[in-house]
VOPAGU-2260 file (C-alpha; in pm, 1 decimal, decimal comma):
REM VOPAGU-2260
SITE   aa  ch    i         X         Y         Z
SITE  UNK   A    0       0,0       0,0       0,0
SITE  UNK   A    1     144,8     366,0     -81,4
SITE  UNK   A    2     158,8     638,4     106,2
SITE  UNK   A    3    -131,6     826,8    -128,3
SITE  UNK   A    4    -331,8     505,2     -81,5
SITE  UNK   A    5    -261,1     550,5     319,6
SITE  UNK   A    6    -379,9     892,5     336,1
SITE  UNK   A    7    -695,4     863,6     152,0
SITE  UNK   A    8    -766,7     559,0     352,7
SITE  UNK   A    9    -714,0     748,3     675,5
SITE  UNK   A   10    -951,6    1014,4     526,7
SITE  UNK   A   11   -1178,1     747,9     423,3
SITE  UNK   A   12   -1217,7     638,1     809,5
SITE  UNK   A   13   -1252,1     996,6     961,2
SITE  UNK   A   14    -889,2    1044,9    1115,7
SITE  UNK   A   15    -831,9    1401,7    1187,1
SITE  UNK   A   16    -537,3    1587,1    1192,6
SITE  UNK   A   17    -616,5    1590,7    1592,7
SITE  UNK   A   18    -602,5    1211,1    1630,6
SITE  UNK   A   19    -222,8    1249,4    1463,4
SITE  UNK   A   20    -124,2    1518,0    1668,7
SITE  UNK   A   21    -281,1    1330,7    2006,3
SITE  UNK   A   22     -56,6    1052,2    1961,2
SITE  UNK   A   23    -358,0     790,8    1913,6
SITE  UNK   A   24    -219,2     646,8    1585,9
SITE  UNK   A   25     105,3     482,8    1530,6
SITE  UNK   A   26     231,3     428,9    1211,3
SITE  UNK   A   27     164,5       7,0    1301,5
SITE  UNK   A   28    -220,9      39,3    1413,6
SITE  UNK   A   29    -310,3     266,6    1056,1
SITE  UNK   A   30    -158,3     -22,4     861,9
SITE  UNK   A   31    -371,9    -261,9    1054,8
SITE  UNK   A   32    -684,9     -50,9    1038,1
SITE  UNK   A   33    -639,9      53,1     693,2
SITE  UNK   A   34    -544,5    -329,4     586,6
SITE  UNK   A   35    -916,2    -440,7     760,0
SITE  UNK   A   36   -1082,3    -121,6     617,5
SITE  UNK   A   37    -980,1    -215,5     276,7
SITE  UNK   A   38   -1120,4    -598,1     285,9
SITE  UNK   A   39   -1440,4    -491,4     450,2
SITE  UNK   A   40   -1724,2    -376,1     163,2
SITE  UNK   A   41   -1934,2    -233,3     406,6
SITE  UNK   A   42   -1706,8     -80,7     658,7
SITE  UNK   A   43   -1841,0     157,9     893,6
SITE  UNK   A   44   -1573,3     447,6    1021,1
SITE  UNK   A   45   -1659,3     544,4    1322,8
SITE  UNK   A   46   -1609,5     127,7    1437,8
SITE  UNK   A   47   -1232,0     207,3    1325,7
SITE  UNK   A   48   -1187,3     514,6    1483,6
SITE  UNK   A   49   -1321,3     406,0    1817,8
SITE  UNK   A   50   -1083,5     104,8    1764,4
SITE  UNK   A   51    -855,4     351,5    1791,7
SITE  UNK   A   52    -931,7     542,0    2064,1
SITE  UNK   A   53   -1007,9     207,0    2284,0
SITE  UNK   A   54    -641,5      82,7    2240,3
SITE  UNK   A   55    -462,7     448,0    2315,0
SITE  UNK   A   56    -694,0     433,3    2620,3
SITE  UNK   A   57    -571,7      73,7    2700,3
SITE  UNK   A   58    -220,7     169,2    2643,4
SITE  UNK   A   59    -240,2     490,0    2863,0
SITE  UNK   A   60    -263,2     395,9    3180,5
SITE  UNK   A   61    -273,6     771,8    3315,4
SITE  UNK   A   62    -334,7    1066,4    3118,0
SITE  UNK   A   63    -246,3    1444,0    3174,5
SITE  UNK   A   64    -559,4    1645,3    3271,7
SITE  UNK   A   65    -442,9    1829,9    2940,7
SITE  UNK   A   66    -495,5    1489,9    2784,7
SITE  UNK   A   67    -811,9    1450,6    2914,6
SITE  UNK   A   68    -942,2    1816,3    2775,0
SITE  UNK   A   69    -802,1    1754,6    2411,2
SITE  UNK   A   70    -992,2    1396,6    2406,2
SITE  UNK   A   71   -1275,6    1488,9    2510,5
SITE  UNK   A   72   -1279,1    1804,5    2291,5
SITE  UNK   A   73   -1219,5    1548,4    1991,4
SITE  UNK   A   74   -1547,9    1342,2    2097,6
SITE  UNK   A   75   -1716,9    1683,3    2041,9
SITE  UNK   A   76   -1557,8    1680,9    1691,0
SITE  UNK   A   77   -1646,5    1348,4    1614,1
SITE  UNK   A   78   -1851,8    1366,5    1322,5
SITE  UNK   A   79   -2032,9    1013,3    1477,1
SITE  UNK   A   80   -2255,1    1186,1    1760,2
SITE  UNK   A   81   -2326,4     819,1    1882,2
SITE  UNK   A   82   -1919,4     764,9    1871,1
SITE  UNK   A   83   -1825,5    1081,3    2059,7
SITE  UNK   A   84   -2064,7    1003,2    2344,2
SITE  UNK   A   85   -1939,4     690,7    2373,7
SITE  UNK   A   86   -1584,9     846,7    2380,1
SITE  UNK   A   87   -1683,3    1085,6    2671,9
SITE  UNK   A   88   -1848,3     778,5    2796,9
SITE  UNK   A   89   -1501,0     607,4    2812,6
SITE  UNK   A   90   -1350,5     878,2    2978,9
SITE  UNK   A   91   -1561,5     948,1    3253,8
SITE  UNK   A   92   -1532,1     616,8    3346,1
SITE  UNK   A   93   -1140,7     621,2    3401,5
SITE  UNK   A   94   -1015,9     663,0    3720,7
SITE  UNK   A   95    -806,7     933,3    3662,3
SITE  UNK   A   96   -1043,6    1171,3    3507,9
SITE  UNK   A   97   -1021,1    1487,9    3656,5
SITE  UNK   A   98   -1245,3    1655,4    3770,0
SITE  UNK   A   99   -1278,4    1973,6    3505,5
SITE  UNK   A  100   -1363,9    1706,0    3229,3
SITE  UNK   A  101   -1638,0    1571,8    3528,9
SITE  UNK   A  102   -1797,3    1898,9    3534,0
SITE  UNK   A  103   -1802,6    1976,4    3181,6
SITE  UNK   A  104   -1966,9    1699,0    3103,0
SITE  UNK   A  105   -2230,3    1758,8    3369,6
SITE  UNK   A  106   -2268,8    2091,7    3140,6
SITE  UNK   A  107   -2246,2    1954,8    2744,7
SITE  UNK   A  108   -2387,8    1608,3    2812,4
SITE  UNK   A  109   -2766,0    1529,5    2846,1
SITE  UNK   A  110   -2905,7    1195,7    3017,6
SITE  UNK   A  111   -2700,8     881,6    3107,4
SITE  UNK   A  112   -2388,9    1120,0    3060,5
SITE  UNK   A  113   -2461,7    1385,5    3234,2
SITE  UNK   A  114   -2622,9    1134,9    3569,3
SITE  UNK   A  115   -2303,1     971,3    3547,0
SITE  UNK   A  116   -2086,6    1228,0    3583,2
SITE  UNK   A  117   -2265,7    1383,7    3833,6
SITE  UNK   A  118   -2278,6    1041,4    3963,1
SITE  UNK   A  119   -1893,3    1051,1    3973,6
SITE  UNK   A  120   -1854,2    1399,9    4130,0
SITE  UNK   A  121   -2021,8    1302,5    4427,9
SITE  UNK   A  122   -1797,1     995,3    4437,2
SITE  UNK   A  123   -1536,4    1223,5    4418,0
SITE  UNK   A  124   -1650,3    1457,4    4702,1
């Protein structure tokens, strides 16, 4: 696979320039995501994507509040509304989510999101 072929591929599945610059895709996982993308006719995205940000998740063990803000401000982005709540979903549940992503989520999120963040404040207090 070329580089061109790469690239439109990674456009193909949604990547950003923000998921490059976050770290979230090595050179090894795009290969691999692009390789399954290709043999799938009816591949969906946002499955690939959340692939993604699952395994940096797994592989991060603790993130930088800074971290924190730039994910969750990418869920926002995600042009998958079902995807990004599912990535804020992901990070309120980490331990080490701090408490400024907590909050804002009790004030973007509606429903299940918001109840379990505030649900994880009061943990917190």
């Amino acid at each position: 696979m070329t580089s061109t072929d790469l690239a439109r591929i990674v456009f193909e599945m949604g990547f950003t320039e923000d998921w490059l610059h976050l770290g979230m895709l090595s050179n090894a996982l795009l290969a691999e995501l692009a390789a399954d993308y290709q043999s799938q006719p009816n591949a969906r995205p946002e499955h690939y994507r959340h692939q993604a940000f699952t395994r940096f998740m797994q592989q991060h063990e603790v993130l930088s509040p800074e971290h924190f803000t730039a994910l969750a401000q990418l869920a926002d982005l995600d042009e998958n509304p079902e995807l990004g709540n599912t990535m804020w979903s992901e990070l309120i549940e980490r331990k080490d989510c701090p408490l400024a992503v907590l909050v804002q989520a009790t004030q973007k999120k509606s429903g299940a999101l918001q109840k379990r963040a505030l649900e994880r404040l009061q943990d917190q207090a």
